[in-house]
N, CA, C and O atoms as CSV, one atom per row, in Angstrom:
chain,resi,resn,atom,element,x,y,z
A,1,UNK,N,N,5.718,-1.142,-13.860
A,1,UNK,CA,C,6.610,-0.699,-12.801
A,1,UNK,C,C,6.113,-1.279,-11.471
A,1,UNK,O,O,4.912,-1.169,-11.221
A,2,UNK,N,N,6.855,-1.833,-10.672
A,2,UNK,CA,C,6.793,-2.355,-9.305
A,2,UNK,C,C,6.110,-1.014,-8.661
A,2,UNK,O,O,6.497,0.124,-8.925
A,3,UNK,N,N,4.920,-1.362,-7.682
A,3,UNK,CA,C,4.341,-0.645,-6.776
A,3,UNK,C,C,5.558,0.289,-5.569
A,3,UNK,O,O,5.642,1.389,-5.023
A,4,UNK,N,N,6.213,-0.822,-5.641
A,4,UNK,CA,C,7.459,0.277,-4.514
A,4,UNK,C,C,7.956,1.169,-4.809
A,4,UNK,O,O,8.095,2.129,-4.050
A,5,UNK,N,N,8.528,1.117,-6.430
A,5,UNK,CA,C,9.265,1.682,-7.222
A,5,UNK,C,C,8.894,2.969,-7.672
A,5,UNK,O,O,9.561,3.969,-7.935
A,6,UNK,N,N,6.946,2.575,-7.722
A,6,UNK,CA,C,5.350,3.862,-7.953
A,6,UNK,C,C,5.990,4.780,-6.749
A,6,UNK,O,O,6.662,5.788,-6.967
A,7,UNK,N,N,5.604,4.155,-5.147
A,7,UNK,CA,C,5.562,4.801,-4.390
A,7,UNK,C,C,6.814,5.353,-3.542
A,7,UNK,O,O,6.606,5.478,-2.335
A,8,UNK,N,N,7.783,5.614,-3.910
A,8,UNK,CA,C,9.216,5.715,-3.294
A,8,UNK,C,C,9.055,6.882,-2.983
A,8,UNK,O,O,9.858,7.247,-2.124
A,9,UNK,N,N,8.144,7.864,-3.413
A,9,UNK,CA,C,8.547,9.272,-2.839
A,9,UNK,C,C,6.709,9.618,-1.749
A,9,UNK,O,O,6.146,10.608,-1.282
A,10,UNK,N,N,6.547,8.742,-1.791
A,10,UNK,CA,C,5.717,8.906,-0.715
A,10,UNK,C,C,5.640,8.397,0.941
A,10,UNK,O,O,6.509,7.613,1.325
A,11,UNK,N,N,4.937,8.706,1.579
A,11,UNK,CA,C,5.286,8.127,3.205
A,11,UNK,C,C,4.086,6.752,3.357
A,11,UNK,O,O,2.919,6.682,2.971
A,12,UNK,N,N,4.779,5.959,3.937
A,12,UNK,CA,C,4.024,4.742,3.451
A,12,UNK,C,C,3.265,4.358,5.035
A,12,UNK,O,O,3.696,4.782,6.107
A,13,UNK,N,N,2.149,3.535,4.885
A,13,UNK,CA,C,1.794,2.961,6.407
A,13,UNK,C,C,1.878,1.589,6.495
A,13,UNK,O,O,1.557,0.943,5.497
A,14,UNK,N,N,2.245,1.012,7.489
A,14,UNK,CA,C,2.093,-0.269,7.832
A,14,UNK,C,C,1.038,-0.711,7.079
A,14,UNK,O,O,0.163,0.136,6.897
A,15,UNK,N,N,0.850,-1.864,6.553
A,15,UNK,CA,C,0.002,-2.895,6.432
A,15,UNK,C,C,-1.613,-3.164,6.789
A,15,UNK,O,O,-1.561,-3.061,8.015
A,16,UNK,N,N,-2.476,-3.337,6.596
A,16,UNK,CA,C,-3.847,-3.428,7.185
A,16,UNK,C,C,-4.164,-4.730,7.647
A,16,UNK,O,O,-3.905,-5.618,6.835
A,17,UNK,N,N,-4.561,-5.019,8.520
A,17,UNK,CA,C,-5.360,-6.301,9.043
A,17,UNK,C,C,-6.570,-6.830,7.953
A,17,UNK,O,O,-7.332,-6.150,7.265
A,18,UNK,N,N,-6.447,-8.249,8.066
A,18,UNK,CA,C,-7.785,-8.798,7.264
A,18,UNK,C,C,-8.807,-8.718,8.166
A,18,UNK,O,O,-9.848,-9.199,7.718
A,19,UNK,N,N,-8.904,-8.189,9.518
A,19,UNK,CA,C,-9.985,-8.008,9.942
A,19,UNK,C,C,-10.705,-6.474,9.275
A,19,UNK,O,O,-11.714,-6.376,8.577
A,20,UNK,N,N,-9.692,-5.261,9.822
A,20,UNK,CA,C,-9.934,-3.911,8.789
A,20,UNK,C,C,-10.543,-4.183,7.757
A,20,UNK,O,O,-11.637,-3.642,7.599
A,21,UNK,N,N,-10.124,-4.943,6.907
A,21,UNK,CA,C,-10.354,-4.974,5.075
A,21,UNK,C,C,-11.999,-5.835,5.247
A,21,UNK,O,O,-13.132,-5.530,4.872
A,22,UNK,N,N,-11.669,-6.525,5.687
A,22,UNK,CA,C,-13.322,-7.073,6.425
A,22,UNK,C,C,-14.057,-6.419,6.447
A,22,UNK,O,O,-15.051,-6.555,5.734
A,23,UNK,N,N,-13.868,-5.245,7.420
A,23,UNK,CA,C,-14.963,-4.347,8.764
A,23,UNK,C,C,-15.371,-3.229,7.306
A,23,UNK,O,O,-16.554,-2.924,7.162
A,24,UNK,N,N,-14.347,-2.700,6.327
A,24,UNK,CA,C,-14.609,-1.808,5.111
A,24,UNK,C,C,-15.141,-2.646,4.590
A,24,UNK,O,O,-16.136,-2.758,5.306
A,25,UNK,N,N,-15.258,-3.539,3.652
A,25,UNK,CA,C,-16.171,-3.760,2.959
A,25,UNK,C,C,-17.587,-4.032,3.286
A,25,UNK,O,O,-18.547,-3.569,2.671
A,26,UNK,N,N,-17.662,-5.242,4.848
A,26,UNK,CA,C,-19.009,-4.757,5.025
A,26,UNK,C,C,-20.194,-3.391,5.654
A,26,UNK,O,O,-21.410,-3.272,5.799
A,27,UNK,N,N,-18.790,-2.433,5.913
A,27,UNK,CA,C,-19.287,-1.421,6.153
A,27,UNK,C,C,-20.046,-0.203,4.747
A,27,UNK,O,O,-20.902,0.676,4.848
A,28,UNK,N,N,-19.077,-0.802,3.291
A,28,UNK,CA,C,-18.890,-0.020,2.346
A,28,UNK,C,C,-20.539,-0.204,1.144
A,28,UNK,O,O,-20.631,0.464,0.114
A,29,UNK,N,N,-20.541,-2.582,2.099
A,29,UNK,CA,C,-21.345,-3.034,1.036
A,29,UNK,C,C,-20.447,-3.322,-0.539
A,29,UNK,O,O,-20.992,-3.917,-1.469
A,30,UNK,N,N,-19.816,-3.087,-0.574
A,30,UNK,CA,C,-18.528,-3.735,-1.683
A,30,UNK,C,C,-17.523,-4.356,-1.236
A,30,UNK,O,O,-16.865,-3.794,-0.360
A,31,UNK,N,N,-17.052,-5.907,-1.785
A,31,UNK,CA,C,-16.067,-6.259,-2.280
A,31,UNK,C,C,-15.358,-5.229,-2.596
A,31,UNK,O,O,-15.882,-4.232,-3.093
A,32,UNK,N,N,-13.679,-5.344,-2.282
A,32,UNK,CA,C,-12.644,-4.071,-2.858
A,32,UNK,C,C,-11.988,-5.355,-3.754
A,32,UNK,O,O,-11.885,-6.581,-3.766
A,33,UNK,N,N,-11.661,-4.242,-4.423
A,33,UNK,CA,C,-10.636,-4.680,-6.039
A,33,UNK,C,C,-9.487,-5.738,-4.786
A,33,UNK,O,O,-9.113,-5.444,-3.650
A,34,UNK,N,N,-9.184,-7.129,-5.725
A,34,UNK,CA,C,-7.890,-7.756,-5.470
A,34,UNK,C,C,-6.509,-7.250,-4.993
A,34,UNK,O,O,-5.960,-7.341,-3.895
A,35,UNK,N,N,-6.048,-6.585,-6.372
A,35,UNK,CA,C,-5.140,-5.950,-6.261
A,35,UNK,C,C,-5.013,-4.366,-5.454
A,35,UNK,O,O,-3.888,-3.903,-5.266
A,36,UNK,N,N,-5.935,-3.796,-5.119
A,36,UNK,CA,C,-5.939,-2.857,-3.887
A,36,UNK,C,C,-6.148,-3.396,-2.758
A,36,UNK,O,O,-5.803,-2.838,-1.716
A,37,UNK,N,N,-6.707,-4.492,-2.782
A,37,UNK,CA,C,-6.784,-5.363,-1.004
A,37,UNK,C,C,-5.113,-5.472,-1.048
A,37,UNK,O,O,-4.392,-4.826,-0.286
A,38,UNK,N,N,-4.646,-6.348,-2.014
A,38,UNK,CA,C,-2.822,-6.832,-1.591
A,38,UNK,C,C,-2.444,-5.669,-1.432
A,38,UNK,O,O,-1.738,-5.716,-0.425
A,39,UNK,N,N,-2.472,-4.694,-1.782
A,39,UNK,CA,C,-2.043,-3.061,-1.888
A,39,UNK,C,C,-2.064,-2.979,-0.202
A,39,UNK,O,O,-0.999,-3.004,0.415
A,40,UNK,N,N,-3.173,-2.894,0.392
A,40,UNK,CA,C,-3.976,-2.698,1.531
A,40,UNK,C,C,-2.842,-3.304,2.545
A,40,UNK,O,O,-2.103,-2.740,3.352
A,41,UNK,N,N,-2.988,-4.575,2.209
A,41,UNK,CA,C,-2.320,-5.770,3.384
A,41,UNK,C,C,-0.286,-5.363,3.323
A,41,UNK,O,O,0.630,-5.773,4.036
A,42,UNK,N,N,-0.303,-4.505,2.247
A,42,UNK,CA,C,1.176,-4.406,2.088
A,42,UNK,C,C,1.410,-2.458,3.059
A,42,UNK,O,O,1.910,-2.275,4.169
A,43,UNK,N,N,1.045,-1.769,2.446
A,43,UNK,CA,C,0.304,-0.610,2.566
A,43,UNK,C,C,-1.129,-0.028,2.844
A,43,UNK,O,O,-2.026,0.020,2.003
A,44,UNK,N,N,-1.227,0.459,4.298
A,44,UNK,CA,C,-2.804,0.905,4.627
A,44,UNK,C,C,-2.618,2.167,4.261
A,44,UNK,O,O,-2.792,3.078,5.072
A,45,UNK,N,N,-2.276,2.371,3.116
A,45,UNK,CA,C,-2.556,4.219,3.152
A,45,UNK,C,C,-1.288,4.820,2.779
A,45,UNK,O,O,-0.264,4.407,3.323
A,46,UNK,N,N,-1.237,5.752,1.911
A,46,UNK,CA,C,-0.019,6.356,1.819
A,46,UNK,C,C,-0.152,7.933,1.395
A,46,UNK,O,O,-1.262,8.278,0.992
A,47,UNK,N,N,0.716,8.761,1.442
A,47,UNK,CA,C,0.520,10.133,0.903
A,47,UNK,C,C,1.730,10.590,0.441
A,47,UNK,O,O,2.721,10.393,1.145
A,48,UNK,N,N,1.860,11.269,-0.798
A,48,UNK,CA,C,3.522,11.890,-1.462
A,48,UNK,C,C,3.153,12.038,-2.760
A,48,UNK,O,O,1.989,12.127,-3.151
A,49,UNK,N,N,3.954,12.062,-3.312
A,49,UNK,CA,C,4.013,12.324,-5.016
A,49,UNK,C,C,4.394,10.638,-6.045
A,49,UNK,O,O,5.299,9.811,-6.151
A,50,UNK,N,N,3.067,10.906,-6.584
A,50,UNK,CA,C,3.303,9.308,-7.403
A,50,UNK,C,C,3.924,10.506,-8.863
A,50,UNK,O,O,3.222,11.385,-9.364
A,51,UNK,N,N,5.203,10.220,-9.218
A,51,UNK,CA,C,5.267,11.407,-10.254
A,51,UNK,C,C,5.156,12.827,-10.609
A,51,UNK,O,O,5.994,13.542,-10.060
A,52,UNK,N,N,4.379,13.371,-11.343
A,52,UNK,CA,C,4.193,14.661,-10.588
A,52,UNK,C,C,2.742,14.817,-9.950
A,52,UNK,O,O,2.354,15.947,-9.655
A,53,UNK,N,N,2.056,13.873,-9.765
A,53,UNK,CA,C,0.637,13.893,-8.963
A,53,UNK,C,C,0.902,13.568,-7.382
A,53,UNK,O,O,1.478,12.669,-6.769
A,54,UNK,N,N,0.239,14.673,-7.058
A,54,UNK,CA,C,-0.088,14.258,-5.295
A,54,UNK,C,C,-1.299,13.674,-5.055
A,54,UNK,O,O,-2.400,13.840,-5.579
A,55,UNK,N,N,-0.817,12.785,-3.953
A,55,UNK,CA,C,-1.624,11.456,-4.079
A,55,UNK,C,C,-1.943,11.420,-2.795
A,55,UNK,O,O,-1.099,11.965,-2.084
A,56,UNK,N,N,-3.388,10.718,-1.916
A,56,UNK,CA,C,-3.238,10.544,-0.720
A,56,UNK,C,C,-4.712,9.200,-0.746
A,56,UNK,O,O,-5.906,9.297,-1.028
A,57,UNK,N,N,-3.785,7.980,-0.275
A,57,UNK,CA,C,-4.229,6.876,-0.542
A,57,UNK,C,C,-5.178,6.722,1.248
A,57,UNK,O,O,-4.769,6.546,2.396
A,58,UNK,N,N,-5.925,6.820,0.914
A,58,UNK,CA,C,-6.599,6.678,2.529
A,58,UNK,C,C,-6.563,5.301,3.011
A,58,UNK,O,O,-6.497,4.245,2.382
A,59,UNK,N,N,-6.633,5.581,4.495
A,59,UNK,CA,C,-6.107,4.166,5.297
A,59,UNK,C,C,-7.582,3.353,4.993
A,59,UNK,O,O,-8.361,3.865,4.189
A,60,UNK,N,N,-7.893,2.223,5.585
A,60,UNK,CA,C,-8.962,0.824,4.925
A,60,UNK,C,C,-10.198,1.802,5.909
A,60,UNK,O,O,-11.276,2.207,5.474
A,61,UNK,N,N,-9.492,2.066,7.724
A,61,UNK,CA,C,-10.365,2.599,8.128
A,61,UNK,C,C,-11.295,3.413,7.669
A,61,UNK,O,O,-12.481,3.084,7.708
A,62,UNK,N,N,-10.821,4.778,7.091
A,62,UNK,CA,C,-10.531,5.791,6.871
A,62,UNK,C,C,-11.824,5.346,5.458
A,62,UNK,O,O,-12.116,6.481,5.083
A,63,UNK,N,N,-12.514,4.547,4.731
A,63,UNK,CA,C,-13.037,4.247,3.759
A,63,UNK,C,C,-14.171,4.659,3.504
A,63,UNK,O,O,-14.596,5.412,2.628
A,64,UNK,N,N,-14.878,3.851,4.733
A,64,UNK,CA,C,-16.748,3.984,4.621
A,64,UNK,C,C,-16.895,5.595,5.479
A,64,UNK,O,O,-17.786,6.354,5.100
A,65,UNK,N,N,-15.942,6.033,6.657
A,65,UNK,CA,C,-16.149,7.562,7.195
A,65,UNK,C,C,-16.173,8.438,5.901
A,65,UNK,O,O,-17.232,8.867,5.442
A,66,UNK,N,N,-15.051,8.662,5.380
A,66,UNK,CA,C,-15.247,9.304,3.572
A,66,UNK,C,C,-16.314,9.128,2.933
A,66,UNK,O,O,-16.996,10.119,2.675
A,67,UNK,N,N,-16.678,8.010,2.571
A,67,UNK,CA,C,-17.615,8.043,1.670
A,67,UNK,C,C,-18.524,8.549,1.996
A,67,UNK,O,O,-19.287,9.146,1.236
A,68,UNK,N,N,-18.670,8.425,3.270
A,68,UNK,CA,C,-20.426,8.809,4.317
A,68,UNK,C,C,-20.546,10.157,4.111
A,68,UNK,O,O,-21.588,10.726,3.788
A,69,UNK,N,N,-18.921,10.935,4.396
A,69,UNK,CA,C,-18.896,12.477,4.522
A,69,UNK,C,C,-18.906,12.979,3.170
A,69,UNK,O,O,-19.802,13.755,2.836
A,70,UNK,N,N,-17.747,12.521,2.112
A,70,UNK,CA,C,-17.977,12.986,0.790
A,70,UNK,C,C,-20.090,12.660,0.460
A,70,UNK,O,O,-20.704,13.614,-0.017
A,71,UNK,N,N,-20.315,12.288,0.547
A,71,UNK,CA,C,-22.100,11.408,0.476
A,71,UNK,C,C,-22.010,11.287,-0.989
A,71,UNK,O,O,-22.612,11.908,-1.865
A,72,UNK,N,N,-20.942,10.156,-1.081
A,72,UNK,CA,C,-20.353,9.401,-2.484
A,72,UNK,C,C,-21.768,8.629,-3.049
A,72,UNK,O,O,-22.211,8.799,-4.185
A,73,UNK,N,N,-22.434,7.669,-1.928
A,73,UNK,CA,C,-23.686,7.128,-2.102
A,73,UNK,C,C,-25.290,7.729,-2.624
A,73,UNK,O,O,-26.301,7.196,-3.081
A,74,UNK,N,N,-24.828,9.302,-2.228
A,74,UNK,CA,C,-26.274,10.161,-2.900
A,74,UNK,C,C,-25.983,10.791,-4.261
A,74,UNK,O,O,-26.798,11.028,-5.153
A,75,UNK,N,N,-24.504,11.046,-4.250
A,75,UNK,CA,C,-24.407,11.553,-5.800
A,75,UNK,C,C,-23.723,11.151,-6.237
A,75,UNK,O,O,-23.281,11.940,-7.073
A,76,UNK,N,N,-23.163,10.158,-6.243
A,76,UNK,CA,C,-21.949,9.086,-7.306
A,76,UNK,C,C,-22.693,7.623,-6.770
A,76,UNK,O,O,-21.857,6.794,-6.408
A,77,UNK,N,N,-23.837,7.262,-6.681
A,77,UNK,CA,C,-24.322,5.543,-6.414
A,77,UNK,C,C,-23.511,4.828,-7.014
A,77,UNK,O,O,-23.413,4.962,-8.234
A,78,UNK,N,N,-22.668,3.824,-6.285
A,78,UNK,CA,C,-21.800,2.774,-7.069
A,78,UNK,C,C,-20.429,3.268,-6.756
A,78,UNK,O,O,-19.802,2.644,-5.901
A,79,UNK,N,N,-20.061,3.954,-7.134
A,79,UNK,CA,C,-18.571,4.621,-6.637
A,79,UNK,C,C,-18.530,4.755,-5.226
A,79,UNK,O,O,-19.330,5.238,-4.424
A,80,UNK,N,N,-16.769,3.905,-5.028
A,80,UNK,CA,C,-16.744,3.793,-3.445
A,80,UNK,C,C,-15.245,4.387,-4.107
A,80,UNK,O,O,-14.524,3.838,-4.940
A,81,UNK,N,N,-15.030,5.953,-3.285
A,81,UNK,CA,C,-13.785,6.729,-2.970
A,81,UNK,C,C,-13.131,6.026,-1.903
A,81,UNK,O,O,-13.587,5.550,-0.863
A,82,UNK,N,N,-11.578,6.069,-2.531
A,82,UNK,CA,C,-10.390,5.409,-1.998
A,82,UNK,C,C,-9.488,6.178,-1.633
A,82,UNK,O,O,-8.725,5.873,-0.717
A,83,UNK,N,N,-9.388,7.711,-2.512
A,83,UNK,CA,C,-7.909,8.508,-2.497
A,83,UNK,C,C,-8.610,10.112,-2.786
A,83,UNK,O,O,-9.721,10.539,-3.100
A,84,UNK,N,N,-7.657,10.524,-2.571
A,84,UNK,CA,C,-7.817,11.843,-3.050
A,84,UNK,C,C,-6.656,12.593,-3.802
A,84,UNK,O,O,-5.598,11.969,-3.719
A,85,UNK,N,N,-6.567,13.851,-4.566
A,85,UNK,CA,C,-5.465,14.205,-5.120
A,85,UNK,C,C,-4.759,15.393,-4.090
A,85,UNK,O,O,-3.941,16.231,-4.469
A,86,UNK,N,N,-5.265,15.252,-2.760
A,86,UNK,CA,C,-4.940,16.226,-2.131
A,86,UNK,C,C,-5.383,18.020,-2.147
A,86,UNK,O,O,-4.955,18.981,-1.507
A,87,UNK,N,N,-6.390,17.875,-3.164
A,87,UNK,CA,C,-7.320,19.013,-3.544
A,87,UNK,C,C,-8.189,18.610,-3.555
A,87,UNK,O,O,-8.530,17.811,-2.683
A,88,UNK,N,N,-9.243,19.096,-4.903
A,88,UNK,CA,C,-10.516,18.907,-5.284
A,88,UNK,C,C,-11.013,17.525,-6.099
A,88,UNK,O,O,-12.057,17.346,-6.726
A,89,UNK,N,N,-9.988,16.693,-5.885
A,89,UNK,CA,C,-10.215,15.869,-6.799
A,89,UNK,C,C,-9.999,14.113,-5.946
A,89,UNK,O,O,-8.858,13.794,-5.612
A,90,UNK,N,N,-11.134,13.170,-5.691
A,90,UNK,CA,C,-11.342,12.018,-5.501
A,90,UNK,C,C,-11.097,11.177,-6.458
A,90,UNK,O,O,-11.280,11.371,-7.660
A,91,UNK,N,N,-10.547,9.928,-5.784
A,91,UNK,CA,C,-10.148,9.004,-7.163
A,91,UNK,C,C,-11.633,7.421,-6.034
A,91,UNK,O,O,-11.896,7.215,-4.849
A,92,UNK,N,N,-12.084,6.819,-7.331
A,92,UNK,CA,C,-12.343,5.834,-6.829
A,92,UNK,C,C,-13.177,4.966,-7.484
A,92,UNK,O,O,-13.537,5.366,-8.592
A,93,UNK,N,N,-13.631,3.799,-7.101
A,93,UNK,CA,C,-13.811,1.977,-7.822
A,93,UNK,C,C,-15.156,2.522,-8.643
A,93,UNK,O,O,-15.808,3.251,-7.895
A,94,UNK,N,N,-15.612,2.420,-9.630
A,94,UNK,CA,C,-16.705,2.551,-10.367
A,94,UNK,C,C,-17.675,1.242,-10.473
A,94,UNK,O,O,-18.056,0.859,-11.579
A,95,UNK,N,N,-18.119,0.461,-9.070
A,95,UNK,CA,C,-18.750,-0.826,-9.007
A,95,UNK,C,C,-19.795,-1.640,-9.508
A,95,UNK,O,O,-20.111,-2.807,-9.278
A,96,UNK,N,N,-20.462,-0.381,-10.566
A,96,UNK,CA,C,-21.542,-0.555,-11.494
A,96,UNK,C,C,-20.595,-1.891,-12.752
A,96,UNK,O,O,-21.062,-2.833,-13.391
A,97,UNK,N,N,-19.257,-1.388,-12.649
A,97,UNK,CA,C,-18.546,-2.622,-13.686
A,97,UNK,C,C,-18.116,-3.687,-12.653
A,97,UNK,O,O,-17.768,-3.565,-11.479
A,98,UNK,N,N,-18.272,-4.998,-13.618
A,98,UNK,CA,C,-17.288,-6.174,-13.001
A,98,UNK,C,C,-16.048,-5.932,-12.531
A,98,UNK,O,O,-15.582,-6.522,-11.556
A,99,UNK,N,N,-15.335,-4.899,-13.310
A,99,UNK,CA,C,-13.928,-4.851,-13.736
A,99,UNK,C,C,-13.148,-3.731,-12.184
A,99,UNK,O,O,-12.113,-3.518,-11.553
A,100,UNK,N,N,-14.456,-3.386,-12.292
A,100,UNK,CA,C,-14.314,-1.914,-10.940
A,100,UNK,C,C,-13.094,-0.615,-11.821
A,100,UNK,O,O,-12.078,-0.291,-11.206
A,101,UNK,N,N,-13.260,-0.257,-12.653
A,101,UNK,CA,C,-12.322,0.682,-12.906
A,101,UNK,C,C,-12.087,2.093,-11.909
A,101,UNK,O,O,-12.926,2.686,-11.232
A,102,UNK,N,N,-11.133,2.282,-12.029
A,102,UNK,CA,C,-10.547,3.452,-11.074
A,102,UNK,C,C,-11.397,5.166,-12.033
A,102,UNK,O,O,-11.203,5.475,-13.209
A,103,UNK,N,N,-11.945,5.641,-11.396
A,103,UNK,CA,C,-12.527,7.158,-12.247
A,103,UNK,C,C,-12.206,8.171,-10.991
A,103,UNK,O,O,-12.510,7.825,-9.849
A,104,UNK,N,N,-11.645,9.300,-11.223
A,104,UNK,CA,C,-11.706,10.637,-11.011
A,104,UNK,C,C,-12.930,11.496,-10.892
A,104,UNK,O,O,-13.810,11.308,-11.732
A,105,UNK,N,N,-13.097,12.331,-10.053
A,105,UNK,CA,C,-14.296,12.598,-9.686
A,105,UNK,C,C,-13.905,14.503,-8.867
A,105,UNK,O,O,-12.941,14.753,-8.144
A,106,UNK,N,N,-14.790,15.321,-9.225
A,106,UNK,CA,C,-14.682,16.477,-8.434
A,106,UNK,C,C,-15.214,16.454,-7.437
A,106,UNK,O,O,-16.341,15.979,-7.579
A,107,UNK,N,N,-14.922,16.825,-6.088
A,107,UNK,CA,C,-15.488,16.329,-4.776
A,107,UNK,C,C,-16.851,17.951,-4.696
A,107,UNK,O,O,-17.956,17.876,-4.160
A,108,UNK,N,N,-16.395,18.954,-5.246
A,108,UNK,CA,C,-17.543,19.810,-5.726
A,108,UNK,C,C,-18.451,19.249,-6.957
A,108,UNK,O,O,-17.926,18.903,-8.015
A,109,UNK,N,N,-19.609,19.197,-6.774
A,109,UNK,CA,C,-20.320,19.140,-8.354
A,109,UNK,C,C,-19.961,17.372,-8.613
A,109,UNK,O,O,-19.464,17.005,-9.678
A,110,UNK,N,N,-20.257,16.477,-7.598
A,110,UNK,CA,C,-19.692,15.146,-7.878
A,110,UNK,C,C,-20.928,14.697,-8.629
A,110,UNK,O,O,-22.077,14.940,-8.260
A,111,UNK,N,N,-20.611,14.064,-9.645
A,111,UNK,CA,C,-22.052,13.650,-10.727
A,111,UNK,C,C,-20.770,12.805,-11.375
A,111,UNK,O,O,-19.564,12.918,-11.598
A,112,UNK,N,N,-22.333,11.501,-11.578
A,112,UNK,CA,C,-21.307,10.363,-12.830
A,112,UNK,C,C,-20.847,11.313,-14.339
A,112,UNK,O,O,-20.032,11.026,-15.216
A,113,UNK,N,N,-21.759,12.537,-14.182
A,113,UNK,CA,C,-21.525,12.885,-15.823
A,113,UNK,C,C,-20.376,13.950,-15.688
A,113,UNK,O,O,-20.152,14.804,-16.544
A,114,UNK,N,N,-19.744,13.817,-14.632
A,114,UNK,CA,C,-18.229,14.678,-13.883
A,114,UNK,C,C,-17.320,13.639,-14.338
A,114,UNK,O,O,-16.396,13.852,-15.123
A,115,UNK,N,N,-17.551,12.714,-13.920
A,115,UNK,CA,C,-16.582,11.575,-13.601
A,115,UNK,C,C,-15.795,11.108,-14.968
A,115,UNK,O,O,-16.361,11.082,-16.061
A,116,UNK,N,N,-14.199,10.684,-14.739
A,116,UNK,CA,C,-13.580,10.408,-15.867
A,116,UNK,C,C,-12.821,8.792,-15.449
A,116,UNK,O,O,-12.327,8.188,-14.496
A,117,UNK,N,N,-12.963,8.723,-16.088
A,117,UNK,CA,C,-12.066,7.097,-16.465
A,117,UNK,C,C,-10.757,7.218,-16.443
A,117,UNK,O,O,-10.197,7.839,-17.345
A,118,UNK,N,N,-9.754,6.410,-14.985
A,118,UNK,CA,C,-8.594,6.826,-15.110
A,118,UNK,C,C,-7.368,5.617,-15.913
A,118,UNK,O,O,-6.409,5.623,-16.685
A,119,UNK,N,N,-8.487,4.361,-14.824
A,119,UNK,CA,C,-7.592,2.990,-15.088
A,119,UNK,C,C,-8.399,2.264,-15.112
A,119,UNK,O,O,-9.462,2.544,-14.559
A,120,UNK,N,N,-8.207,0.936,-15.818
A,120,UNK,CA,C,-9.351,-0.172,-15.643
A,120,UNK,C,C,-8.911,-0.922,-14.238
A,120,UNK,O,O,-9.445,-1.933,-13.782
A,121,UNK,N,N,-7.809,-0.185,-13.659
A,121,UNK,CA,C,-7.640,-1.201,-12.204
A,121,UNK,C,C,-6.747,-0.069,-11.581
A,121,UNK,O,O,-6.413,0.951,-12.185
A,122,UNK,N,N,-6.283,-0.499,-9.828
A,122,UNK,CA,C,-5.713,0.221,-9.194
A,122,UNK,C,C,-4.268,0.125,-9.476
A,122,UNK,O,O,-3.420,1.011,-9.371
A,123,UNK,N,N,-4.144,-1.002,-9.821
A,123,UNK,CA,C,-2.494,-1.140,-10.337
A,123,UNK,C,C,-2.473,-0.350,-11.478
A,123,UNK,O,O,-1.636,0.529,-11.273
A,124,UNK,N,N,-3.051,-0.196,-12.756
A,124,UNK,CA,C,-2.887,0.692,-13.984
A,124,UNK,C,C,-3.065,2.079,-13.292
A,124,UNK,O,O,-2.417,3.048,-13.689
A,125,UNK,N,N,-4.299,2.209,-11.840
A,125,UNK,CA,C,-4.458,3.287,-11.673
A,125,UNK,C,C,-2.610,4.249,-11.224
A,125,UNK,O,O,-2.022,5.178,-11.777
A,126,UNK,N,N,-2.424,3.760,-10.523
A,126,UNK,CA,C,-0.614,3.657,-10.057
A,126,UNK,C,C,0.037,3.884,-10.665
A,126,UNK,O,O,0.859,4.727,-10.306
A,127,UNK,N,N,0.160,3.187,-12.278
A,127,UNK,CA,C,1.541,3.421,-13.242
A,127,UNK,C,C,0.716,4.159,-14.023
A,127,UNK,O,O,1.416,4.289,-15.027
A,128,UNK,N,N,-0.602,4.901,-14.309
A,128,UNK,CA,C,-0.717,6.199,-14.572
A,128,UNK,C,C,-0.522,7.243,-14.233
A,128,UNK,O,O,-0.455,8.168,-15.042
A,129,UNK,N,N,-0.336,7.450,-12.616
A,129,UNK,CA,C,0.235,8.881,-12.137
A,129,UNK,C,C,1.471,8.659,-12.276
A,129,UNK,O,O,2.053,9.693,-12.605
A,130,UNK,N,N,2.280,7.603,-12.157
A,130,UNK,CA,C,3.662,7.489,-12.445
A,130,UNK,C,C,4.084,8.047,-13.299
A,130,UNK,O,O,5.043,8.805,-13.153
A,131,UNK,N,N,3.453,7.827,-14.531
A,131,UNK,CA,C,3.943,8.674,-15.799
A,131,UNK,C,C,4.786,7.147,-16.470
A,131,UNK,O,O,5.396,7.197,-17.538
């Protein structure tokens, strides 16, 4: 399914600068996934219902402040959070793989042995909440 088609019931943001997508990764220390950078440069961020999941795609800014505050780096090392489900629940890149798969994560009690495997990418991650 086309990404537009994913996100039609959500509120979308302008576009991100390749300087932004820059300033996050060397702020993050990761390369971001391909297909979430084009995501990025099309959409900086979005929030609504991908299906019946509420979704809230954080802006590029909005990246390394999260991670710092979630302190993704002391108890998830390797995982760089991207989204949230609008509750208790973080979605984000698992960078220990080549592949970077998308995993779910409780923002209480965050431990890799919490963490679930959602998508092997952000695009699969997408047409999985879609349904």
């Amino acid at each position: 399914m086309e990404i537009t088609e994913i996100l039609k019931a959500c509120r979308l943001n302008s576009g991100a600068s390749e300087e932004a997508i820059h300033d996050a990764e060397l702020a993050l220390g990761y390369s971001l996934p391909s297909d979430y950078v084009k995501f990025l440069r099309a959409q900086n961020g979005v929030e609504g219902f991908v299906g019946n999941n509420y979704l809230i795609i954080w802006r590029v800014e909005e990246l390394s402040p999260f991670n710092a505050e979630y302190e993704a780096a002391k108890y998830v090392p390797g995982l760089v959070l991207f989204a949230s489900s609008g509750g208790g629940a973080g979605y984000g890149f698992d960078t220990r793989e080549v592949s970077m798969p998308v995993v779910s994560v409780e923002f209480i009690g965050m431990d890799w042995s919490e963490a679930d495997r959602v998508a092997g990418n952000f695009t699969e991650f997408l047409n999985s909440l879609a349904g």
